[in-house]
N, C-alpha and C positions, 0 to 999 in steps of 0.2 A: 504494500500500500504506500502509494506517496506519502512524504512528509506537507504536514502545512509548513508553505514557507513562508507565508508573510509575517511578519513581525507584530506584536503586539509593545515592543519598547518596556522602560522598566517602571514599576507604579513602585510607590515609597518603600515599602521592604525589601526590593531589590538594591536599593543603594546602602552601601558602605563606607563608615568615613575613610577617608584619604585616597578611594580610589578615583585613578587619574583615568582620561577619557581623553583618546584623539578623535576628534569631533570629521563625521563627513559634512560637507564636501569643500574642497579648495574651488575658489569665485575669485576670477580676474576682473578687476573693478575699472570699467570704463567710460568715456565721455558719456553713451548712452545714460550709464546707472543717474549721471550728473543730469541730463535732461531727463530721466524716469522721477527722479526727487521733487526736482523744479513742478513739474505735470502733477504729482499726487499733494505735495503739500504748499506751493508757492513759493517758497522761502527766494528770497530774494538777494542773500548777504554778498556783495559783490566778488569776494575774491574764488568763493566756489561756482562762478559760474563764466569767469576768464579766462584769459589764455594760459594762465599758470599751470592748471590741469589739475589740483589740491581737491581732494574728493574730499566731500564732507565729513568731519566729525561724525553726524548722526548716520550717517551712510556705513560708515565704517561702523557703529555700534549695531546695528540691524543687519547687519552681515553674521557679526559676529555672532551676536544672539542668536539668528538665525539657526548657526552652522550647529547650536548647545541641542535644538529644541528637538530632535530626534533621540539622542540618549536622553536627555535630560528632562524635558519638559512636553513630551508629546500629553505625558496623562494628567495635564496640571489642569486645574482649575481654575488658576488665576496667577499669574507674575505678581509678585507682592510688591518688590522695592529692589533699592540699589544702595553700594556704598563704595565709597575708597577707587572709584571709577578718575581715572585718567589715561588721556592721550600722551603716547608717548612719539615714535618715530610717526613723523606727516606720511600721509599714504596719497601717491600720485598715481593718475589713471595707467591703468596698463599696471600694478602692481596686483599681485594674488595674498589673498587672506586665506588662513586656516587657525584653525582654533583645538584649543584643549583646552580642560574643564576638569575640576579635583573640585571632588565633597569634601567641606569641611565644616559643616554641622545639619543635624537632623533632630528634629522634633514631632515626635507624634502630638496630632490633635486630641483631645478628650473623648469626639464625636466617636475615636474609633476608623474613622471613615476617610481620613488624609492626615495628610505629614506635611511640614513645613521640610525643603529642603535647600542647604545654602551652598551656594557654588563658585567658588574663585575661576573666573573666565579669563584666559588669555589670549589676546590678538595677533599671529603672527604674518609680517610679510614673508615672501620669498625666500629670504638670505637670512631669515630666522632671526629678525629683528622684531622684539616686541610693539606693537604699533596701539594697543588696546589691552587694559587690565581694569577688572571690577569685579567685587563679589555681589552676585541676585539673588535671592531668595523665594521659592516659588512653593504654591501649597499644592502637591501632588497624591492624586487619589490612590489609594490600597487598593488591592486587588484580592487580599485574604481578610479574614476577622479577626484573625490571634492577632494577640498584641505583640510590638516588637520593643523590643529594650529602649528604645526614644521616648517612649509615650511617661514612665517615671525617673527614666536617666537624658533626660534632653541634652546633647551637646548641641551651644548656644554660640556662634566664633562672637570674639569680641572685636567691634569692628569700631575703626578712626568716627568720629563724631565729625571730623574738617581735615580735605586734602590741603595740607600748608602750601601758603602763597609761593613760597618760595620754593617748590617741588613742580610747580606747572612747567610746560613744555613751552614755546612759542611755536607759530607757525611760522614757516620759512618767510623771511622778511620779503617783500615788493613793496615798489614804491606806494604806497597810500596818495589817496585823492578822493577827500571828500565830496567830491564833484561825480561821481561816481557811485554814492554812497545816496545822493541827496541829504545826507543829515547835517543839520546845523550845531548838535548837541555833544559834547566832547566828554572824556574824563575826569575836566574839571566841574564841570556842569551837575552832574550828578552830589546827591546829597544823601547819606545815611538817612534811612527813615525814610524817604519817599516813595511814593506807590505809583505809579506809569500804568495806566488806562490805555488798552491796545486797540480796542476799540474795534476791530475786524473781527467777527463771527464765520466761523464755518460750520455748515451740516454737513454730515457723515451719511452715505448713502451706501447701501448693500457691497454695489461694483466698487466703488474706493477702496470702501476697507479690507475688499479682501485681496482686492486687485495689488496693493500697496502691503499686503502681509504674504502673499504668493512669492513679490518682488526679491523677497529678502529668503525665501526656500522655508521660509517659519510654515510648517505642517502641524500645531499643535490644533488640533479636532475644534476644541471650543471655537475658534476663528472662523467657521466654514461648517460646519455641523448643524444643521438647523433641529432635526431630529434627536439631535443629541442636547441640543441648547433647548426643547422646546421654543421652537421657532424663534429664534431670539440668540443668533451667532457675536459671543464676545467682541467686542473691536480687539483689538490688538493693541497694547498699551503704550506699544514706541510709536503709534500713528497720533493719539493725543500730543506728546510730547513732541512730537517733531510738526505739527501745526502749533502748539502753543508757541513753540521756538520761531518757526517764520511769522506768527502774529507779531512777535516779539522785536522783529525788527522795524514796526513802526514805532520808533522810541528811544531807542539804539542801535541805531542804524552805522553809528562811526565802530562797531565789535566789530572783531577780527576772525570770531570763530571760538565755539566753546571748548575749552580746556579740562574742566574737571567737572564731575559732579559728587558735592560733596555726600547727601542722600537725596534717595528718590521714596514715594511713594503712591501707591496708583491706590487712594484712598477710596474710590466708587468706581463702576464697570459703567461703560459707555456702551450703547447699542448705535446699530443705523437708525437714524433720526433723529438722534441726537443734537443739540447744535453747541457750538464749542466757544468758548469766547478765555481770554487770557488776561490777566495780568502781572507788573513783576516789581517785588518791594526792594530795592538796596538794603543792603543788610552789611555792605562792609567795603572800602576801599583799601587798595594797599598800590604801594611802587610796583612795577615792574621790570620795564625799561623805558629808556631816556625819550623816548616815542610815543609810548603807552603805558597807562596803568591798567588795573586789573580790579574788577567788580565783582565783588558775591553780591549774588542775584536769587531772590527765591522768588520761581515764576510758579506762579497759579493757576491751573486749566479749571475752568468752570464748564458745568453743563445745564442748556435749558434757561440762563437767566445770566441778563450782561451786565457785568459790576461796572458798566462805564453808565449805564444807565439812572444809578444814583450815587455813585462814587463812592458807596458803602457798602463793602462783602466780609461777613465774617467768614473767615477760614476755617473755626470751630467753632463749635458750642454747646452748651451744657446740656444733658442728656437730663429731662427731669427726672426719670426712671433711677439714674442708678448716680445720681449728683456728679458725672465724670464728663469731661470735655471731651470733643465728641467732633470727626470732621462731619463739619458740614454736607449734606447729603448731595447737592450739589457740585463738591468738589472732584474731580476727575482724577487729577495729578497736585502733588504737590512736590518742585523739587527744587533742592539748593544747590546752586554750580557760580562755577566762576567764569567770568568772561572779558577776555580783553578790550578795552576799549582804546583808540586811539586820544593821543593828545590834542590839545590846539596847540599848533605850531607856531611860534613867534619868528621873526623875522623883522 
């Protein structure tokens, strides 16, 4: 009798801490991917859409993911969050990505019925230079009932609260022209404390989302499963993020490209019909170099209701139920990253 051969991938009791995983498949990342981005979420940041050839940051993170979510996250329920995420070596068109992936913590849920599981992901070009490192964390369903040693012995990794300023990468220098850019608004410009209203709403429709979760080889069922979603296929949680990111450049428009992200979390699931709206608080300035400084940024993806509209969105709130702060039901994404911004130039 034939074997089945198709794979059903691993659900949370199959993983083990420390083991490593060389993720299929290697993706050579070309001009197209740069017009495929442009077409699915807008983003507009001048230097990923020049002759320099500099593939985007998020391009490269949705690869990478991408390449995890066959061992790792075919049986997940949800992508939770992100940490300790930085860009290392710039990746230009015509460079190939492949990836590995090491468990290093697992937590059974109470329910019985999923595991949280945490994953240090690494991004390698060609010549085996790192180009992408972060750990995610994703809740992946069981497949048996017995309990596994996670569920009263959780190994939890302890993970950086802030990638230091002084650890980010730059991107390969070209000359800047904010002319180019259209922004009038610089490094110095920006103020601790302030909130940037992005003001551009985008709906989410079926073919997007999934068109734009195919892009990247992300096969995890929730995305595309309607029958398994009853009728109601997950978005895919780097398509919030990567439109909250192009919203995000009407406001700062003089960034150079995201560098790190300090944490992420994908606090509420988004369906098609959705409609997305963004905003993004400063939260921290520091030097960088003599050209640029560099901004911690916690941008906000909302769903359903645009905080430009009264220029007041709570992020959380108190749950009467159980007196705990609570995100806001509307919230999509919440995530804190750094971003270069250029200077004004004297002269």
């Amino acid at each position: 009798m034939a074997t089945q051969k198709g794979s059903v991938q691993n659900f949370f009791e199959d993983f083990r801490m420390g083991q490593v995983f060389d993720c299929p498949t290697p993706r050579v990342l070309t001009d197209a991917d740069r017009v495929a981005y442009i077409q699915h979420t807008g983003d507009r940041t001048p230097r990923f859409c020049n002759a320099q050839g500099l593939i985007h940051p998020l391009i490269v993170f949705h690869t990478v993911l991408g390449q995890t979510v066959r061992q790792i996250s075919l049986n997940a329920k949800a992508n939770l969050g992100y940490a300790e995420m930085r860009w290392h070596t710039p990746v230009h068109v015509g460079d190939e990505i492949r990836t590995t992936a090491q468990i290093v913590g697992l937590k059974e849920n109470s329910s019985g019925e999923t595991g949280i599981v945490y994953v240090k992901t690494t991004g390698l070009n060609q010549r085996g230079e790192v180009v992408l490192e972060y750990c995610r964390w994703a809740m992946v369903k069981k497949n048996r009932k017995d309990v596994t040693p996670y569920l009263h012995e959780p190994i939890v990794p302890t993970l950086a609260p802030l990638v230091a300023a002084d650890q980010l990468v730059p991107h390969p220098s070209d000359p800047f022209d904010a002319r180019q850019t259209g922004g009038k608004f610089f490094f110095e410009d920006y103020a601790v404390g302030e909130r940037i209203l992005h003001q551009d709403g985008v709906t989410v429709n079926s073919s997007d989302h999934m068109s734009f979760t195919r892009l990247y080889q992300n096969s995890a069922r929730v995305h595309f499963d309607a029958l398994l979603m009853n009728g109601q296929p997950l978005v895919y949680g780097g398509l919030p993020l990567s439109i909250g990111y192009a919203q995000s450049f009407n406001g700062i428009e003089n960034r150079t490209g995201i560098s790190a992200i300090n944490a992420g979390t994908h606090a509420n699931p988004a369906y098609q019909g959705d409609t997305l709206y963004s905003f993004t608080d400063v939260l921290q300035k520091a030097d960088f170099f003599p050209s640029m400084g560099v901004l911690r940024l916690r941008m906000v993806v909302v769903k359903n209701e645009d905080p430009a509209a009264t220029g007041q969105f709570a992020i959380k709130v108190r749950n009467p139920n159980t007196n705990k702060e609570e995100y806001n039901d509307r919230v999509v994404l919440d995530l804190d990253y750094w971003e270069p911004v250029a200077r004004r130039m004297r002269g």
